[in-house]
C-alpha positions as CSV (number, residue, x, y, z in Angstrom):
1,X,157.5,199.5,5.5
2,X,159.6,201.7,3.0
3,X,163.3,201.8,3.2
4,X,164.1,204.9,5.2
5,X,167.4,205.4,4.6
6,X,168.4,208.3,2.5
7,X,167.8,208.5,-0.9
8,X,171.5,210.0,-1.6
9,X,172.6,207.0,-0.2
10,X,175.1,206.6,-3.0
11,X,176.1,209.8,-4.1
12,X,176.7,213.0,-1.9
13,X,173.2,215.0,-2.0
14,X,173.2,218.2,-3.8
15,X,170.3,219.5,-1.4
16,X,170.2,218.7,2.1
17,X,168.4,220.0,4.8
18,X,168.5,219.1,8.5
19,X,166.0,220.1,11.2
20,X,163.8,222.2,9.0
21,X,161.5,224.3,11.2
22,X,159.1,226.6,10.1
23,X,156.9,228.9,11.9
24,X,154.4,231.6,10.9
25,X,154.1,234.2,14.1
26,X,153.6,231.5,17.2
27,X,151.9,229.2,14.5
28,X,154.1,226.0,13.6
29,X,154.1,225.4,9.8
30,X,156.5,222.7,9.7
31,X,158.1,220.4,12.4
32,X,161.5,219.5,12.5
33,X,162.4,217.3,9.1
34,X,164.7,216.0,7.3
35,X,165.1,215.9,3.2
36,X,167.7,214.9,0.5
37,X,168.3,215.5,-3.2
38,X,170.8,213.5,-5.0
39,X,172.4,214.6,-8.3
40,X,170.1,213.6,-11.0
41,X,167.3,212.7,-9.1
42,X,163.4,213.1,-8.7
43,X,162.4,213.6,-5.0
44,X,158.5,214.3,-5.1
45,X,156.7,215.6,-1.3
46,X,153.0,214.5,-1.6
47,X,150.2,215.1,0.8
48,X,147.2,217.1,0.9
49,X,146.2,220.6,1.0
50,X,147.4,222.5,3.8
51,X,150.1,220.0,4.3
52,X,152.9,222.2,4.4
53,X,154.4,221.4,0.7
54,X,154.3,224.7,-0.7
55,X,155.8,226.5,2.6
56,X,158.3,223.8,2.3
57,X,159.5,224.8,-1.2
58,X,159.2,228.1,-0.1
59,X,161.6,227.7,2.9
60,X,164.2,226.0,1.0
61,X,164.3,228.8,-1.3
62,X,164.1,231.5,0.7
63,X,160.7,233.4,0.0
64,X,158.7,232.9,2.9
65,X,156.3,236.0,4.0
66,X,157.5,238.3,6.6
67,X,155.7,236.8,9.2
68,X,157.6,233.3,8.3
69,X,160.5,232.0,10.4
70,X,162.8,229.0,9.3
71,X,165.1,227.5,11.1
72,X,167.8,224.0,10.7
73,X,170.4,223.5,8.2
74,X,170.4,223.8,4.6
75,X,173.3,222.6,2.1
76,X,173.5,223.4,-1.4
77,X,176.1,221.4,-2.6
78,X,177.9,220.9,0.4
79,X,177.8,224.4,1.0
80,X,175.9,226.2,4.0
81,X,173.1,228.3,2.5
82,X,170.8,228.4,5.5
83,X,171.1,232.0,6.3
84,X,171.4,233.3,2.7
85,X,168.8,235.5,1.0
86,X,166.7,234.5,-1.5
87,X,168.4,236.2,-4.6
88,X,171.9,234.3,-3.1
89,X,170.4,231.4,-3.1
90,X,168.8,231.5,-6.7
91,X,172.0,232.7,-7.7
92,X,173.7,229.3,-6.4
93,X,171.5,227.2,-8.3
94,X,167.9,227.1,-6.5
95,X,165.3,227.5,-8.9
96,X,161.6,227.1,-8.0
97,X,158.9,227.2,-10.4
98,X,155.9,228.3,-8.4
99,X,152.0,227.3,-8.6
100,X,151.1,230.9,-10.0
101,X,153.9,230.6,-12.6
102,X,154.7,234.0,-12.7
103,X,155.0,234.8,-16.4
104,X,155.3,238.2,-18.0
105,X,152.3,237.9,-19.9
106,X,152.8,240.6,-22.3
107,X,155.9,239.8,-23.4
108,X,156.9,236.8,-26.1
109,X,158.2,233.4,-25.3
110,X,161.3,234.1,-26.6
111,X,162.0,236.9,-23.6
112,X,160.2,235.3,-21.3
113,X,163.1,232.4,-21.4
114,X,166.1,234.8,-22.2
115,X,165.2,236.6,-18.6
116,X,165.5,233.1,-17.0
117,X,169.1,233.6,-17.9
118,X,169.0,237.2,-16.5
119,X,171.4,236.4,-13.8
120,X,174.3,234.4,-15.3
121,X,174.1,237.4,-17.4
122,X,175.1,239.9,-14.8
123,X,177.9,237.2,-13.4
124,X,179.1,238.0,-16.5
125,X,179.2,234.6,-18.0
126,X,180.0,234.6,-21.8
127,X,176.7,233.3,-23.3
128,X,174.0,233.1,-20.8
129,X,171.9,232.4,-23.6
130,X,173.4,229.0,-24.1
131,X,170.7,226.9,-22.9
132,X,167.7,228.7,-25.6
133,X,168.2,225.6,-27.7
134,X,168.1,222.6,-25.3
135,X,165.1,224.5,-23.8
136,X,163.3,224.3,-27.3
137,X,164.7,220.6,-27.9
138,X,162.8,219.8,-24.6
139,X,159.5,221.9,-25.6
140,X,159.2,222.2,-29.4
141,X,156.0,224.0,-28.9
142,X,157.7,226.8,-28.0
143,X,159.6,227.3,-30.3
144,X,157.0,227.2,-32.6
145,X,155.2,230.1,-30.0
146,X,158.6,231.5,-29.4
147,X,157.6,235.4,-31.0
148,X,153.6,235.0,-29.2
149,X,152.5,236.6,-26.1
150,X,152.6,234.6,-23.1
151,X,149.3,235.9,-22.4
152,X,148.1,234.1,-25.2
153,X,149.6,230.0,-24.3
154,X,147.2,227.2,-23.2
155,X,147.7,226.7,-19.9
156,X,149.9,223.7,-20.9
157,X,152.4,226.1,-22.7
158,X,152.5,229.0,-20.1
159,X,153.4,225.5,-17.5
160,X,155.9,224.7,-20.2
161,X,157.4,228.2,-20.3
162,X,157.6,228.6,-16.9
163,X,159.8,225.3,-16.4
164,X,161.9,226.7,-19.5
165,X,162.4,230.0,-18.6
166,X,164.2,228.4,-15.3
167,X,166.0,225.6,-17.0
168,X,167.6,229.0,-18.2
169,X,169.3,229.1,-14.9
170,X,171.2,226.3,-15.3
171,X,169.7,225.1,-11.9
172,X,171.5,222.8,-9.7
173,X,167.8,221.4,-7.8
174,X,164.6,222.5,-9.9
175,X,161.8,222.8,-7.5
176,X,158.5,222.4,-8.9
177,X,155.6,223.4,-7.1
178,X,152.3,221.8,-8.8
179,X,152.9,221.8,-11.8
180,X,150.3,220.1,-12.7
181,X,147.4,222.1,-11.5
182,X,144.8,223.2,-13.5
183,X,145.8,221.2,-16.4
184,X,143.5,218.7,-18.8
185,X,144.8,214.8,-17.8
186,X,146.5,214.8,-21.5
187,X,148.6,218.2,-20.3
188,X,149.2,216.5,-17.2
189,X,150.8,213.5,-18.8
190,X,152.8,215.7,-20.9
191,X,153.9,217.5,-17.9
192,X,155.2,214.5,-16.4
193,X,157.2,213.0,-19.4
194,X,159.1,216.1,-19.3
195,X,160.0,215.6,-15.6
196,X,160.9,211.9,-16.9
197,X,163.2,213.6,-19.7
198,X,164.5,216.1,-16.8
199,X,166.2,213.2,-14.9
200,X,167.6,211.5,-18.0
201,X,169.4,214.7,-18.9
202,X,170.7,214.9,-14.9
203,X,168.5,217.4,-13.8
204,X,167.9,217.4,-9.5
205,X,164.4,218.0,-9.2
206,X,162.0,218.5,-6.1
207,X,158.7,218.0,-7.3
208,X,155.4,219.2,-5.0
209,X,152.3,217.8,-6.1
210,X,148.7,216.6,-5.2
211,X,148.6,214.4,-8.2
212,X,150.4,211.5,-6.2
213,X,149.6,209.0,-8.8
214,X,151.7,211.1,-11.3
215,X,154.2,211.8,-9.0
216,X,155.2,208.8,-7.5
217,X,155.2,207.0,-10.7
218,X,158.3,209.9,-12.0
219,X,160.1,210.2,-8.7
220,X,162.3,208.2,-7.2
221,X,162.1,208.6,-3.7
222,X,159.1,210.2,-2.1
223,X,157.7,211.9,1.2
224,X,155.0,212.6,2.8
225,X,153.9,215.7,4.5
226,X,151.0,215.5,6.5
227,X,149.8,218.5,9.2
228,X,153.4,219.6,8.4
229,X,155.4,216.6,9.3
230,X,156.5,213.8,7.3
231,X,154.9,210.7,8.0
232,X,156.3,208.3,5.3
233,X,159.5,208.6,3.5
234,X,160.8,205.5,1.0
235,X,161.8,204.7,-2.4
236,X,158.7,205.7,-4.8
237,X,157.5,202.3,-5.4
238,X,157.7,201.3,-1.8
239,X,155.6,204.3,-1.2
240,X,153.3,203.6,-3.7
241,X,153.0,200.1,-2.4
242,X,151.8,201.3,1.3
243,X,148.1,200.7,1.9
244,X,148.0,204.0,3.3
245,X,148.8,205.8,1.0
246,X,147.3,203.4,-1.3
247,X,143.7,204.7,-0.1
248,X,144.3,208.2,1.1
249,X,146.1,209.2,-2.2
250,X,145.7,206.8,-4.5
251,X,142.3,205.8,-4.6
252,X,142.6,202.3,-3.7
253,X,140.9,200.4,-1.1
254,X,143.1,199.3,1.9
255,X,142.5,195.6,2.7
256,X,141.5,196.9,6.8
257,X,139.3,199.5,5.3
258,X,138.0,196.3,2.8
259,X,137.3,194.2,6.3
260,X,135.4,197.2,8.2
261,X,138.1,197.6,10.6
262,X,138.7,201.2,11.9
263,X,142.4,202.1,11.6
């Protein structure tokens, strides 16, 4: 069985939550859990459709519909964010790129990013913009795209853009909800490096994906969320390991299933 202890376990998370509840009218979305991000770290939540991943992305940052209720505890570093709106807590460092992506598709890739630093702008920092180059270090593609429409990207790109635009931010935790969805296998893989390249430059990122191949080979600890409840939790390895998960998201055989017995 994976290690269940937490995957901050030496260093002081910068995401935590506590008894995370989530309910939509008298419907329960999400049971009670429990999550950690550590500084630098890929945390990916796998499981399938209807699972609860995206609600859980969508709790943590504060966007759930007006029929959604959340309650438990929720710490951006170290700091009580659980009843702060959802500007607040973008403002603190809680970026989520969504499914949709949510691009301005009329406008170039060069203001699509710059509006990703929209908010350090009205803070007042000095040069909000300081992040335009390490953004095109990390996608050179769009910097070759950077006056086109975003209308106009691959679906690849306009993924590409959307991570960019909020690496803007300067996030503290990056969520990523599928990012790779929709995407040719070669995009995919591309997708994934960049979450790779993410970590080496100390970038916290919660990363929600069906693709549990992909994901648990870039994460380094893993959950996962079935019928709203997490069932499994481990390092990613140890995860991927599990027979269960070995045939339910993996594609491999389980050696019960193998012998005809009925789990």
């Amino acid at each position: 069985m994976p290690d269940r202890s937490s995957p901050a376990a030496t260093a002081p998370p910068i995401l935590s939550l506590r008894g995370l509840f989530v309910r939509y009218g008298d419907v329960p979305a999400l049971s009670p859990l429990d999550l950690d991000v550590a500084p630098g770290q890929v945390v990916t939540v796998i499981g399938p459709n209807g699972a609860g991943k995206s609600t859980l992305l969508n709790a943590i940052g504060g966007a759930l519909p007006a029929n959604g209720q959340a309650q438990g505890g929720l710490w951006l570093a170290g700091q009580d964010v659980s009843r702060w709106p959802i500007e607040q807590r973008v403002g603190a460092g809680l970026c989520l790129v969504p499914e949709s992506r949510e691009l301005f598709g009329s406008m170039n890739v060069a203001d699509n990013l710059l509006l990703g630093s929209y908010r350090r702008h009205r803070r007042g920092e000095a040069n909000p913009g300081d992040q335009l180059d390490a953004v095109y270090a990390l996608f050179p593609r769009l910097l070759e795209r950077r006056s086109q429409a975003a209308a106009t990207l691959s679906g690849g790109e306009r993924q590409m853009l959307a991570i960019g635009r909020a690496l803007m931010a300067k996030p503290a935790v990056l969520m990523l909800d599928e990012p790779s969805l929709g995407l040719a296998p070669l995009i995919v893989r591309d997708i994934f490096a960049i979450v790779t390249r993410l970590k080496a430059l100390g970038v916290a990122v919660l990363l929600v994906e069906q693709n549990a191949r992909a994901a648990l080979r870039v994460a380094d600890w893993a959950y996962v969320l079935e019928t709203g409840a997490v069932s499994l939790q481990g390092p990613a390895a140890a995860v991927a390991s599990d027979p269960r998960v070995g045939a339910t998201y993996l594609g491999r055989s389980s050696p019960a299933a193998s012998a005809g017995v009925r789990p």
